[in-house]
DODOZA-215750 format. One record per residue (C-alpha): z, y, x. Coordinates in steps of 0.2 Angstrom, whole numbers, plus 5000, padded with zeros to 4 digits. Layout:
<pts>
ZYX...
</pts>
This chain:
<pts>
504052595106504752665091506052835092506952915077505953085073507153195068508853255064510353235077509953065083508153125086507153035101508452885102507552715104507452605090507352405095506052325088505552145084504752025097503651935084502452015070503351985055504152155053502952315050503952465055503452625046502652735060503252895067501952975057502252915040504152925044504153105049502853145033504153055022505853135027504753345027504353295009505953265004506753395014505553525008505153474991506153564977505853444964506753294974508353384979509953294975511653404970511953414988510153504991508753435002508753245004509353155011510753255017512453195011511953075002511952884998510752805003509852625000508752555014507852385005506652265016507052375030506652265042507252385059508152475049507052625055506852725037508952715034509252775052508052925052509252955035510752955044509953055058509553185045511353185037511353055026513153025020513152825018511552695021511552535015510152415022509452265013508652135020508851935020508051865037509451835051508351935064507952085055509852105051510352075071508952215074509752335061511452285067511152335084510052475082511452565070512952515086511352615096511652755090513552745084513152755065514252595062515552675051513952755039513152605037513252435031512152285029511952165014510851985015509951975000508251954995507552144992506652064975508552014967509652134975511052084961512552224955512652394965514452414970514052604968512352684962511352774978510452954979508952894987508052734989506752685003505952534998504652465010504152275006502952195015501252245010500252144996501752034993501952074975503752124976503852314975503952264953505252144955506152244966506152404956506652304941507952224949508752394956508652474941509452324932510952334945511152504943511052544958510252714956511152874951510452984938509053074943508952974961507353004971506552834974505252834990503952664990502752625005501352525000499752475006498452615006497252524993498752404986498952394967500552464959500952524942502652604942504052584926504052714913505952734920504952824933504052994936502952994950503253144959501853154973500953024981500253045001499452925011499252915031498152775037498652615031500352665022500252755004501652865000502352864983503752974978504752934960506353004951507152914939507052974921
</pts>
C-alpha cells in the first residue's frame, strides 16, 4: 500500500497497479525528494520553497504518485504525462480520491516526445522506467517544447548505478540516492 507523505492530503491511499509494470517511487524516496526541495535554497521558485504554487509537470508518472504528493504540498497546477491507458485510469482515479480534479490534468503522450507545452512549468518530475534509455530523449524533448520556465527545477529518478549524462542546459544541483532509486536535482540554465 502506498500513502501520500506529506502536505494536506497526507496519509490518503494511493491506488496502485495490479500488474508489475509500473514502479511507484517509494515513500522514502518520495518524502527525501519533496525535503530537498522544500528546504534547499538553491531550488526555490519566485514563490519560495517548491513546490508550492507552482506548475508542475509529472512525466511517466505511472500512479501519478510524485504529482500528487505536489498537489498535497501546495502545488498550484500538475500536469501528468503518461501514454498507457491503465496508468491514466490509475491517475484519473487517484486525483477524484483526493478531490484534486480541478488542479490537475492528464495528457497521452509518450514521455520521450512530449510535443509543444501549452504553458512552461516550475518544476518537472521525471521518473521513466529504469534502464530504458529514455530520460535523454525526454529531456531533449522538453526542453525543445519549451515546457520549462526560466530557471525551473528539474527532478530525474534513475536507477541507482544507471548511466546518465545530463545536457549542458543543465546544472546539477545535488544528487542522492536511497536503495535502488538515484536522485538527481537539475535547474535549467
Amino acid at each position: 500500500m502506498m500513502r501520500i507523505v506529506g502536505g494536506k492530503f497526507r496519509g490518503k491511499k494511493l491506488l496502485l497497479p495490479v500488474d508489475k509494470r509500473i514502479r511507484p517511487t517509494s515513500d522514502r524516496t518520495r518524502e527525501a525528494l519533496f525535503n530537498i526541495l522544500a528546504h534547499d535554497g538553491g531550488m526555490r521558485s519566485e514563490f519560495g520553497a517548491l513546490p508550492h504554487n507552482a506548475r508542475v509537470l509529472d512525466v511517466f508518472a505511472g500512479t501519478g504518485a510524485l504529482g500528487l504528493e505536489a498537489l498535497s504540498r501546495e502545488a498550484k497546477h500538475v500536469t501528468f504525462i503518461d501514454n498507457h491507458p491503465q496508468s491514466l485510469k490509475l491517475i484519473k482515479e487517484n486525483v477524484q480520491n483526493i478531490s484534486a480534479t480541478g488542479a490537475a490534468d492528464m495528457l497521452n503522450r509518450d514521455g520521450a516526445k512530449p510535443g509543444i507545452a501549452g504553458e512552461p512549468y516550475d518544476l518537472i518530475l521525471l521518473d521513466p522506467p529504469y534502464q530504458g534509455g529514455l530520460v535523454t530523449p525526454c529531456i531533449k524533448g522538453l526542453l525543445a517544447g519549451n515546457w520549462l520556465k526560466p530557471a525551473a527545477v528539474m527532478v530525474v529518478e534513475l536507477a541507482a548505478k544507471e548511466a546518465f549524462t545530463a545536457p549542458d542546459t543543465l546544472d546539477l544541483l545535488k544528487e542522492r540516492t536511497y536503495g535502488a532509486a538515484r536522485l538527481l536535482f537539475f535547474k535549467l540554465r
